[in-house]
DOLUM-447121 format. One record per atom (N, C-alpha, C): residue number from 1; residue in three letters; atom name; x, y, z. Coordinates in pm, 1 decimal, decimal comma, always signed. Last residue first. Example, Ala and Ser with C-alpha at 12.3 -4.5 7.8 and 13.67 -1.06 7.14 Angstrom:
// residues 2
pos code site X Y Z
2 SER N +1285,0 -225,0 +708,0
2 SER CA +1367,0 -106,0 +714,0
2 SER C +1290,0 +3,0 +787,0
1 ALA N +1319,0 -569,0 +780,0
1 ALA CA +1230,0 -450,0 +780,0
1 ALA C +1320,0 -330,0 +780,0
// end
This chain:
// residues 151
pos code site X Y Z
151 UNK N +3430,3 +323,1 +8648,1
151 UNK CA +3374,3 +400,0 +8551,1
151 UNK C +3200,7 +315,5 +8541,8
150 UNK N +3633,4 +522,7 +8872,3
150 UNK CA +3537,8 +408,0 +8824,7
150 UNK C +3477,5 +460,8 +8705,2
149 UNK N +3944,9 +664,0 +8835,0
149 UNK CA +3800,1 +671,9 +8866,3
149 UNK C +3706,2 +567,9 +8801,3
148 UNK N +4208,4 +636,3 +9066,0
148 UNK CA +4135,2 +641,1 +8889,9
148 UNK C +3981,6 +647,8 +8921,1
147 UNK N +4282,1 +803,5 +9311,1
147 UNK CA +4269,6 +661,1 +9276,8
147 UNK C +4184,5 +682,4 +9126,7
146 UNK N +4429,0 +1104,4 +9286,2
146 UNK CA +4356,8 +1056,4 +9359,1
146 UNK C +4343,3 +865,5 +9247,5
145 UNK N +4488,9 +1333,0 +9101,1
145 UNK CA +4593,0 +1307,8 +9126,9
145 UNK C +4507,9 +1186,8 +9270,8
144 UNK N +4243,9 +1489,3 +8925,6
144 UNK CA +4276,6 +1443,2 +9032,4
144 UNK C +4420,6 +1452,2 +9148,8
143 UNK N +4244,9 +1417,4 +8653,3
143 UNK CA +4381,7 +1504,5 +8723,9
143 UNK C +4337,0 +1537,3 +8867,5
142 UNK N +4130,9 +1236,7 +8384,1
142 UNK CA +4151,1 +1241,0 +8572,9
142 UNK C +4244,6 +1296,8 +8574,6
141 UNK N +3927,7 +1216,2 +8177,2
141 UNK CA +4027,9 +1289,7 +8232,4
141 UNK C +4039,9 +1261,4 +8335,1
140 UNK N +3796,6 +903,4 +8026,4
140 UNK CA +3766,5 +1020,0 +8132,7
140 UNK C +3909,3 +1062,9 +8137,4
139 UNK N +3489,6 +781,4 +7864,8
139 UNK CA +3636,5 +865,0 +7821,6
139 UNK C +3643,7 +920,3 +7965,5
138 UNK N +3200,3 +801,3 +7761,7
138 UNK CA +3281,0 +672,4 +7873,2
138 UNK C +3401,3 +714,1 +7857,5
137 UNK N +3163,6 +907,5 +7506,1
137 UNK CA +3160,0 +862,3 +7578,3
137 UNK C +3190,5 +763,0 +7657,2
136 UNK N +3223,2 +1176,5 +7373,7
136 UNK CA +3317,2 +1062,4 +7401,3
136 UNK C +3251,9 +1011,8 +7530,1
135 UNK N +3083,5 +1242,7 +7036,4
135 UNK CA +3085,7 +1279,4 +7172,7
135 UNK C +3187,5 +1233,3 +7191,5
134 UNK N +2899,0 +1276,1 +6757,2
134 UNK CA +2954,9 +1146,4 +6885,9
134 UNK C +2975,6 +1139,3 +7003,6
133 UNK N +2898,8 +1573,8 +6760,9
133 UNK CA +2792,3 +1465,5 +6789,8
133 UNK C +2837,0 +1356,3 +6821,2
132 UNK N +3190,2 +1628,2 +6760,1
132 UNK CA +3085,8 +1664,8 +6843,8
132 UNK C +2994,8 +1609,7 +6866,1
131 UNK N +3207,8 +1425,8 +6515,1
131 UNK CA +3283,8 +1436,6 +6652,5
131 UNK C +3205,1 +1439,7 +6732,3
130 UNK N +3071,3 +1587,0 +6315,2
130 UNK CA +3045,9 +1471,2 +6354,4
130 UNK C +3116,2 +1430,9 +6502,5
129 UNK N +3228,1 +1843,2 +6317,4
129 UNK CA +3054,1 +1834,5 +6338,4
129 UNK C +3030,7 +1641,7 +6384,9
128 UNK N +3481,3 +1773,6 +6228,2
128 UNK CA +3455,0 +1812,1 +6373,5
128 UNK C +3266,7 +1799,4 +6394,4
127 UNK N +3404,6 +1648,8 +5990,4
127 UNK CA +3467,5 +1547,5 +6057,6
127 UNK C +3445,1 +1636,7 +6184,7
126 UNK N +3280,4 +1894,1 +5844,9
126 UNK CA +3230,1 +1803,3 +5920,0
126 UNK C +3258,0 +1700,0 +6009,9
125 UNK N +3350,5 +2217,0 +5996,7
125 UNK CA +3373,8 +2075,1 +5928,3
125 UNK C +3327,0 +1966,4 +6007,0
124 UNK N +3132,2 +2468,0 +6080,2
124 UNK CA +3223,6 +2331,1 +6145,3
124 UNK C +3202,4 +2225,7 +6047,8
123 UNK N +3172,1 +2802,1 +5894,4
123 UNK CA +3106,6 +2661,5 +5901,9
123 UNK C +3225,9 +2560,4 +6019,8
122 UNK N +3350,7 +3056,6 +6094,9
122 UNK CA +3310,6 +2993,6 +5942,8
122 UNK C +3227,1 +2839,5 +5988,2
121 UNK N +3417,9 +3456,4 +6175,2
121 UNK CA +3376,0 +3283,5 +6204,1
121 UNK C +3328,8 +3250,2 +6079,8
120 UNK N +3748,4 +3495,6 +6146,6
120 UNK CA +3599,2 +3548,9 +6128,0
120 UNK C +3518,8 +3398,8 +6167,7
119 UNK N +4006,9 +3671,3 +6128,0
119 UNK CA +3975,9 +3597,9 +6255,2
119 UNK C +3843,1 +3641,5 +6212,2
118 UNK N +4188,6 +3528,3 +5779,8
118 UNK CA +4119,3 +3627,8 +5891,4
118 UNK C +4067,8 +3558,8 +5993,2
117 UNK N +4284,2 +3333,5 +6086,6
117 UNK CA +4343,2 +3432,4 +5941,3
117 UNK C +4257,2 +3398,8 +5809,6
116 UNK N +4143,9 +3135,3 +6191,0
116 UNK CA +4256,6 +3256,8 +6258,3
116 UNK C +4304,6 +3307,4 +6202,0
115 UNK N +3791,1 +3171,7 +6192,5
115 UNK CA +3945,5 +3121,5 +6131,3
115 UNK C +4017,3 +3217,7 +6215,6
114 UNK N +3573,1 +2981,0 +6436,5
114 UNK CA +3639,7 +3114,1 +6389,2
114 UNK C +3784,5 +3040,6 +6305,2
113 UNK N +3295,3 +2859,2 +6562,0
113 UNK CA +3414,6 +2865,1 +6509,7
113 UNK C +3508,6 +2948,9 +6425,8
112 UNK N +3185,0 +2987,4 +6903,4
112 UNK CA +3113,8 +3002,5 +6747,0
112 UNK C +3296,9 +2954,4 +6688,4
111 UNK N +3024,9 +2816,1 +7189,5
111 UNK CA +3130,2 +2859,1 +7099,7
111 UNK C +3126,6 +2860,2 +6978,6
110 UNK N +2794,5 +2804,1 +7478,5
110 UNK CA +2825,6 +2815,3 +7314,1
110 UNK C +2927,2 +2857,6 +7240,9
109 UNK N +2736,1 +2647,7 +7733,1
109 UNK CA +2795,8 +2728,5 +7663,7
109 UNK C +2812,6 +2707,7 +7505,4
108 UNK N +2602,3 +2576,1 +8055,8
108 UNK CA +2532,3 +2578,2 +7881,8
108 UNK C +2615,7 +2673,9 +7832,8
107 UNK N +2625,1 +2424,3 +8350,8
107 UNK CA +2677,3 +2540,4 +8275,1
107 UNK C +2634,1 +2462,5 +8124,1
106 UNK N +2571,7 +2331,9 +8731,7
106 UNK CA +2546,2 +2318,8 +8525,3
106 UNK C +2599,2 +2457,4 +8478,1
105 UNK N +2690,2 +2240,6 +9002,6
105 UNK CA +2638,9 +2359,7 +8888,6
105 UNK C +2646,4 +2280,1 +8777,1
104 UNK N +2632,4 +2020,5 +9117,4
104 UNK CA +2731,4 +2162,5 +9181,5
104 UNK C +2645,3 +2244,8 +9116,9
103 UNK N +2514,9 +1706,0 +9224,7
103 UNK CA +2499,7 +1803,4 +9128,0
103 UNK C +2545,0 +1957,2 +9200,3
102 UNK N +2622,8 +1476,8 +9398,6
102 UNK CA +2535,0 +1590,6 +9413,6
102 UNK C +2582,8 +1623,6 +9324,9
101 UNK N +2773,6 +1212,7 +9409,1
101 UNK CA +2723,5 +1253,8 +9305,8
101 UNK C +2626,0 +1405,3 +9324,5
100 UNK N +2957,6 +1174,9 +9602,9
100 UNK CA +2826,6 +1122,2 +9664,8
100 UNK C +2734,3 +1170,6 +9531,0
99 UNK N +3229,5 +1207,7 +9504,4
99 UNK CA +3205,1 +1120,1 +9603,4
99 UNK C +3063,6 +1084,5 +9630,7
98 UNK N +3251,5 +1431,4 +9333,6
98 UNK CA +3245,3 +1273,8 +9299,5
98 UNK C +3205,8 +1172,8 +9398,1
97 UNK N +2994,4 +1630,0 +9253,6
97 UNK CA +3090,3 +1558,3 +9352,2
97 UNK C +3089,8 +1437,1 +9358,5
96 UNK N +2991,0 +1755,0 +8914,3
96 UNK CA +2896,7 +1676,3 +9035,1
96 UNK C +2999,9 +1643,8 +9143,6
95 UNK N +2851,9 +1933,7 +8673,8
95 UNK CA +2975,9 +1941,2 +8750,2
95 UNK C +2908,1 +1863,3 +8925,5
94 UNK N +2790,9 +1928,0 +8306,5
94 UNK CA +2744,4 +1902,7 +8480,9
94 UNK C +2866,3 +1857,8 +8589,8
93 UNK N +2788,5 +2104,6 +8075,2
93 UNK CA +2880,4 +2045,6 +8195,9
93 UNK C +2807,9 +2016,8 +8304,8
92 UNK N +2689,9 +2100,3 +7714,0
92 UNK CA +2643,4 +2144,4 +7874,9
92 UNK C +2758,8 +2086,8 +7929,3
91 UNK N +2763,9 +2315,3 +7443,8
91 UNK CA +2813,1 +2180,2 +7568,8
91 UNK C +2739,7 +2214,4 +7654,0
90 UNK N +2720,1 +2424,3 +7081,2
90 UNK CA +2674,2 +2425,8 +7209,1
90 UNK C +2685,3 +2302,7 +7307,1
89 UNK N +2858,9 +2567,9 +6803,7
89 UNK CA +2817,5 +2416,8 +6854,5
89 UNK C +2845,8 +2453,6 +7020,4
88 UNK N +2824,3 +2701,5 +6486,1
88 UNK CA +2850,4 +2705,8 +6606,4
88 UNK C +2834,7 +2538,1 +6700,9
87 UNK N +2797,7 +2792,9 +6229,0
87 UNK CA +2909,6 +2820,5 +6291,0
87 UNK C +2923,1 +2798,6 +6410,3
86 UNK N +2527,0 +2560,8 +6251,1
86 UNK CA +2617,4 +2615,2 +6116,9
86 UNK C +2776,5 +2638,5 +6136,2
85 UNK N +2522,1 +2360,0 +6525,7
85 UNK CA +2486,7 +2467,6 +6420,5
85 UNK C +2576,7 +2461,1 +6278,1
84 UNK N +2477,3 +2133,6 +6724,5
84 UNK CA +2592,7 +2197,3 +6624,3
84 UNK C +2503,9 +2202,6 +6551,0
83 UNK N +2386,2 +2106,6 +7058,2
83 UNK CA +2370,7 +2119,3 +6959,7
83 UNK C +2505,0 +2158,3 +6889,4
82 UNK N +2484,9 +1957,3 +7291,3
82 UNK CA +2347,7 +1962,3 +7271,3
82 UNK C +2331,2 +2028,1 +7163,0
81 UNK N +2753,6 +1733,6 +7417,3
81 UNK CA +2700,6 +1800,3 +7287,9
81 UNK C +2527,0 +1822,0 +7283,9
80 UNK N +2871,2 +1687,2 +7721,8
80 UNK CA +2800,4 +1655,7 +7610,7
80 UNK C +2767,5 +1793,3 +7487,6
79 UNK N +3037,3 +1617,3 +8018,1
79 UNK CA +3012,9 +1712,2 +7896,9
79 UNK C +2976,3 +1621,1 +7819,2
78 UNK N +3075,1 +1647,8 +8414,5
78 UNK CA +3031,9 +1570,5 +8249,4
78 UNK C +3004,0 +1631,5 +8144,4
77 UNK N +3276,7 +1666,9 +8579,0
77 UNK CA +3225,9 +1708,9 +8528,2
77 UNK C +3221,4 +1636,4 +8391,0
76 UNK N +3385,3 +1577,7 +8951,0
76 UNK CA +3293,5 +1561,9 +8793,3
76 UNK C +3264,3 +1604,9 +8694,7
75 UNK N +3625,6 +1661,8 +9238,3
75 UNK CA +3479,3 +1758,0 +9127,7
75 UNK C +3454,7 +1640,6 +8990,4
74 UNK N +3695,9 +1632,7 +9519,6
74 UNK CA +3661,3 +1570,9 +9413,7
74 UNK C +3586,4 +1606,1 +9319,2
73 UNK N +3753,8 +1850,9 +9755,7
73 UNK CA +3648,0 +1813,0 +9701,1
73 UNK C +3712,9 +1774,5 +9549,3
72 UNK N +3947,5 +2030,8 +9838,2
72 UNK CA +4034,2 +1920,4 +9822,4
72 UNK C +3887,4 +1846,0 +9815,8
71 UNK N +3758,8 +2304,5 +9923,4
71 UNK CA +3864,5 +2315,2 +9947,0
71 UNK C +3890,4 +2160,1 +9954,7
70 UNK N +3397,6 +2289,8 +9760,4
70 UNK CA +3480,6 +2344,8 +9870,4
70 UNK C +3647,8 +2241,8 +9843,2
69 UNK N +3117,7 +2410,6 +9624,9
69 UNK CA +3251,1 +2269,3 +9614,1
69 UNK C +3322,0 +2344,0 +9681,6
68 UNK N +2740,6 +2449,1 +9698,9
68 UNK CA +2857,9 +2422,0 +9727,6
68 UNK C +3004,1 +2339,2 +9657,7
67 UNK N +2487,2 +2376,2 +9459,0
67 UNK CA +2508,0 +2302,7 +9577,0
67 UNK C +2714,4 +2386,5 +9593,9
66 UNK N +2354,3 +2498,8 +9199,7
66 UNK CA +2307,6 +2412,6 +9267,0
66 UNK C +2357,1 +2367,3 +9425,5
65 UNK N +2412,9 +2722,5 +8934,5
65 UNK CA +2476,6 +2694,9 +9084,5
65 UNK C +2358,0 +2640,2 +9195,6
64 UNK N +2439,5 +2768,7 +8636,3
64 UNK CA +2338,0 +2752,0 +8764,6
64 UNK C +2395,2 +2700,1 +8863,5
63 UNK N +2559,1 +2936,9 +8395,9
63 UNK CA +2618,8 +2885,1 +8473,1
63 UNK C +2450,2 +2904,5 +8587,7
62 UNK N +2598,7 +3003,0 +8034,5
62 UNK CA +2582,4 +3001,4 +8193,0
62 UNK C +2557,6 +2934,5 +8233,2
61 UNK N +2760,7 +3183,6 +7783,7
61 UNK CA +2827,2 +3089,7 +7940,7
61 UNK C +2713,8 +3135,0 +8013,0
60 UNK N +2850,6 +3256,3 +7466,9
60 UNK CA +2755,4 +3250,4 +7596,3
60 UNK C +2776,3 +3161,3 +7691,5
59 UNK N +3066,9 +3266,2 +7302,9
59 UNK CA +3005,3 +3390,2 +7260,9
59 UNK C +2900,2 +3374,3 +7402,0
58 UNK N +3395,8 +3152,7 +7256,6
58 UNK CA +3276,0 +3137,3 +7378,2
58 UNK C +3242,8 +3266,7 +7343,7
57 UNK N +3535,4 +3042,3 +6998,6
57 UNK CA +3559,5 +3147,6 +7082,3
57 UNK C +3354,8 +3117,1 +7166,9
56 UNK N +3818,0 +2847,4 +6849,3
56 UNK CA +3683,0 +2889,0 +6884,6
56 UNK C +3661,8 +2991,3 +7003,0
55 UNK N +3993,8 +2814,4 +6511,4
55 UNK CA +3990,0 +2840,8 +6661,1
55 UNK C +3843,3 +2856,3 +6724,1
54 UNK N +4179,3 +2710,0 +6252,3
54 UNK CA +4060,2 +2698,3 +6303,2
54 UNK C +4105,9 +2758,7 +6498,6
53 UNK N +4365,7 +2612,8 +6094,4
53 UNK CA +4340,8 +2764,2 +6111,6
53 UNK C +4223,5 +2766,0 +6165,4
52 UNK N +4450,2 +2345,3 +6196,4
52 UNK CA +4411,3 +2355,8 +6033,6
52 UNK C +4388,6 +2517,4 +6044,9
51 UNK N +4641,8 +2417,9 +6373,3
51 UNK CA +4697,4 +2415,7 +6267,1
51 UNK C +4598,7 +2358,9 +6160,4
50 UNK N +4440,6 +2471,6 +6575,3
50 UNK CA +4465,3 +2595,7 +6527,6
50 UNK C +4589,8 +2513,2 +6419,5
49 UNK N +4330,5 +2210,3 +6592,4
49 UNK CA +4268,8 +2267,0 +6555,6
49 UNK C +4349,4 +2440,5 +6492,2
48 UNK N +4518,2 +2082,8 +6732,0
48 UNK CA +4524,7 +2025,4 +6607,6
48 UNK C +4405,2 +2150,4 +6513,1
47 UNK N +4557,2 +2230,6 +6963,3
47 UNK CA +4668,8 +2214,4 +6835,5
47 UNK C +4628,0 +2220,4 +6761,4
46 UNK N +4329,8 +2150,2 +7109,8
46 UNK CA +4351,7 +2299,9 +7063,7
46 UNK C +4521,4 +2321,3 +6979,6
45 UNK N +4217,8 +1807,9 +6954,5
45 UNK CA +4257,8 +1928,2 +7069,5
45 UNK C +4335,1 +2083,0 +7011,5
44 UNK N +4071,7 +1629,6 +6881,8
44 UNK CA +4004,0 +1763,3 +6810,3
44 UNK C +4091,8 +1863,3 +6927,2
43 UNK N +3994,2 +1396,7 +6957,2
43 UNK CA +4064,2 +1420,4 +6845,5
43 UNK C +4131,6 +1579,1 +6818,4
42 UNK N +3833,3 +1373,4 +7191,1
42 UNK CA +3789,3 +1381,5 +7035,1
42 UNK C +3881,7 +1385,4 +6901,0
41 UNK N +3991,7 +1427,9 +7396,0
41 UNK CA +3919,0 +1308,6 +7409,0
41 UNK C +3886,0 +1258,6 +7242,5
40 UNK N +4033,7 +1746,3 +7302,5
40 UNK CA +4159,1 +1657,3 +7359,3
40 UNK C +4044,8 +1510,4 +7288,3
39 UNK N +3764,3 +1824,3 +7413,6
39 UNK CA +3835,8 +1831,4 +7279,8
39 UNK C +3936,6 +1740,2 +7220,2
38 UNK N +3748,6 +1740,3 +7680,1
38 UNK CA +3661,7 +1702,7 +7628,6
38 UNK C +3718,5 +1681,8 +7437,7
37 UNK N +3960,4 +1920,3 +7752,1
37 UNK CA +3976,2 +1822,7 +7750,2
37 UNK C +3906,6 +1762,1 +7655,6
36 UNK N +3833,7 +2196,7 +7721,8
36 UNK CA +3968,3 +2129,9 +7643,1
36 UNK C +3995,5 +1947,8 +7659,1
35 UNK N +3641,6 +2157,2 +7910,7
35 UNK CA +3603,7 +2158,7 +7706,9
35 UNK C +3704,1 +2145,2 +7655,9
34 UNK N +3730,6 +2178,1 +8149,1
34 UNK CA +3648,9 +2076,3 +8070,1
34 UNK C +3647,5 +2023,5 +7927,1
33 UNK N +3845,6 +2394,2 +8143,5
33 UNK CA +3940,5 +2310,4 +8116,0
33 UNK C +3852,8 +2178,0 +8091,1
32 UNK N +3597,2 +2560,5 +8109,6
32 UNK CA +3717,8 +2544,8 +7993,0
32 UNK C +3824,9 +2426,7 +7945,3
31 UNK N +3482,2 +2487,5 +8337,5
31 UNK CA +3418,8 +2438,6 +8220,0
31 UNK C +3457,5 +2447,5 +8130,5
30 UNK N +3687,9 +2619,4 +8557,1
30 UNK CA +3619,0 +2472,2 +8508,4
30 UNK C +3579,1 +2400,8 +8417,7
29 UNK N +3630,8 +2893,7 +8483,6
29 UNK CA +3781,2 +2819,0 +8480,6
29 UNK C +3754,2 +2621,0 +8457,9
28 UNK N +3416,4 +2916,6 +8584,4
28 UNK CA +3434,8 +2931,9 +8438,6
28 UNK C +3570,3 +2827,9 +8399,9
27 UNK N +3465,8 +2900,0 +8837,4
27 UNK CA +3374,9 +2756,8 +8747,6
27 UNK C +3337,5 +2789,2 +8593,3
26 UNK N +3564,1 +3074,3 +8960,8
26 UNK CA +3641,1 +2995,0 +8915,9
26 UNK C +3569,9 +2849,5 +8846,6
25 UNK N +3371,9 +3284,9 +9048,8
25 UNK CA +3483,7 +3320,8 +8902,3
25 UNK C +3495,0 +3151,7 +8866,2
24 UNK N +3282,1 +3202,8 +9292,1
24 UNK CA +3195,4 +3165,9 +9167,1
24 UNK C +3228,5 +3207,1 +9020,4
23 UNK N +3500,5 +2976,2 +9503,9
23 UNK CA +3461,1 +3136,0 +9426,6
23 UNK C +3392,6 +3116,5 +9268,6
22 UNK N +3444,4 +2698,7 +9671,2
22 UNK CA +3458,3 +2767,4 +9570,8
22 UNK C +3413,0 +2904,7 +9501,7
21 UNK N +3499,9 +2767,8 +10032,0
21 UNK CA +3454,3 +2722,3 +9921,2
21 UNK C +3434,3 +2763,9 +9793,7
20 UNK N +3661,9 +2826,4 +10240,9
20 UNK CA +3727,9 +2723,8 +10167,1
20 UNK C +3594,5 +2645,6 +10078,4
19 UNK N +3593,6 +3067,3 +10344,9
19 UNK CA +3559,1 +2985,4 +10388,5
19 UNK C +3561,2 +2821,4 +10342,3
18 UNK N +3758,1 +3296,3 +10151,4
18 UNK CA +3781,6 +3253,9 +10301,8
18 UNK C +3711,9 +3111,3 +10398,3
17 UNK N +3774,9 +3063,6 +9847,3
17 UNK CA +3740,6 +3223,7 +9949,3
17 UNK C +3782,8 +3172,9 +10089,1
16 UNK N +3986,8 +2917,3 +9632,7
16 UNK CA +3850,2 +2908,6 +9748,2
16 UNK C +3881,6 +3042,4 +9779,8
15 UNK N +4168,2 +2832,4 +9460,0
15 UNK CA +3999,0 +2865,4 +9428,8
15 UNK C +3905,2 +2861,5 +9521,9
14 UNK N +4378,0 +2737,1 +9602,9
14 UNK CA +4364,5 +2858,3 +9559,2
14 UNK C +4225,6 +2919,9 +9512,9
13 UNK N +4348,4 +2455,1 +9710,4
13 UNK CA +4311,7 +2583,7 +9776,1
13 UNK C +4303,4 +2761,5 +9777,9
12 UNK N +4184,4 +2325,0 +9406,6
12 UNK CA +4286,5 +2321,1 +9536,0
12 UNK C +4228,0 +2452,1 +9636,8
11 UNK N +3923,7 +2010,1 +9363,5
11 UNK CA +3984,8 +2148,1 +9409,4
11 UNK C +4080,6 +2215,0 +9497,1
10 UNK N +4055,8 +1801,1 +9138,3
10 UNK CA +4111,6 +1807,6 +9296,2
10 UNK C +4067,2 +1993,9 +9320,2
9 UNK N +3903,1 +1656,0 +8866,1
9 UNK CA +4008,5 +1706,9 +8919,9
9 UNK C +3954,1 +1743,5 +9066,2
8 UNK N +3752,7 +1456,7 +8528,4
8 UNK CA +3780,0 +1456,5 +8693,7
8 UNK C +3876,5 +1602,5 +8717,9
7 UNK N +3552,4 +1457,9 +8300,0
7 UNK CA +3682,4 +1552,0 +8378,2
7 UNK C +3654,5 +1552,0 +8472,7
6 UNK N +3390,8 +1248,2 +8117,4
6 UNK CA +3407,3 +1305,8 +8228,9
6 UNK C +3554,6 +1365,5 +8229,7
5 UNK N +3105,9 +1207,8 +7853,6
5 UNK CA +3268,1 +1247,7 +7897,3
5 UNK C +3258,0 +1290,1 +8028,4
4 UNK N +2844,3 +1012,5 +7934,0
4 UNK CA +2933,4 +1127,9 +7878,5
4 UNK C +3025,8 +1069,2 +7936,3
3 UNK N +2675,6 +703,8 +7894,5
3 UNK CA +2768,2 +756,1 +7954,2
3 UNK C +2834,1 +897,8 +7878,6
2 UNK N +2337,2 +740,3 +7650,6
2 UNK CA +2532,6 +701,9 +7680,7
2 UNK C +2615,0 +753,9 +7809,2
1 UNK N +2041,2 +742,0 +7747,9
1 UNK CA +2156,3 +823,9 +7711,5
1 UNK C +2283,4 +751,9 +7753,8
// end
């Protein structure tokens, strides 16, 4: 398998609980800004998409929680394409610490494509169907704000 996409970033200290480790709301928050990116990487970012009238919407999210991320932890997260459907197309995220690679959580989500007038869902063009399956690999986000990231 190809190198995936990665999204780097810095957990701050707002997404922690009292014991400065991550609240289990906020790895939704994760795997969005994942997938925007990830989108972004493709061509395919949430502009370009709502000016052809296209939008997507998360019909399933979940989420396995493997190991702790706590307060100015280096987070990973890798995305890939495991399937495109008709109206739909399914990412995993693996969300790892960057520093020693432990695995955090996985998350399997599905988003169905929708027009935004009417708001119904419709087929993924193909230039996006193909995308998706390409992927981006070896591509990385870093917001961090930390030394670039190897690749």
């Amino acid at each position: 398998m190809s190198e995936r996409f990665r999204f780097r970033f810095r957990v701050r200290y707002n997404e922690c609980d009292a014991q400065l480790v991550v609240f289990n709301a906020r790895y939704a928050d994760y795997v969005d800004l994942a997938m925007t990116e990830f989108m972004r990487s493709l061509g395919r970012d949430y502009k370009a998409l709502l000016a052809r009238g296209l939008d997507n919407q998360v019909v399933k999210m979940t989420l396995e929680w493997q190991a702790p991320a706590r307060f100015d932890d280096v987070i990973d997260v890798h995305v890939r394409t495991l399937k495109v459907g008709n109206s739909s197309f399914t990412l995993e995220h693996e969300l790892v610490k960057a520093e020693d690679g432990t695995t955090l959580c996985r998350a399997e989500v599905v988003y169905v494509l929708m027009t935004t007038e009417p708001f119904q869902k419709t087929t993924v063009p193909d230039d996006l169907r193909a995308a998706l399956l390409e992927g981006a690999p070896g591509k990385i986000s870093d917001q961090s704000g930390g030394a670039p990231a190897a690749t």
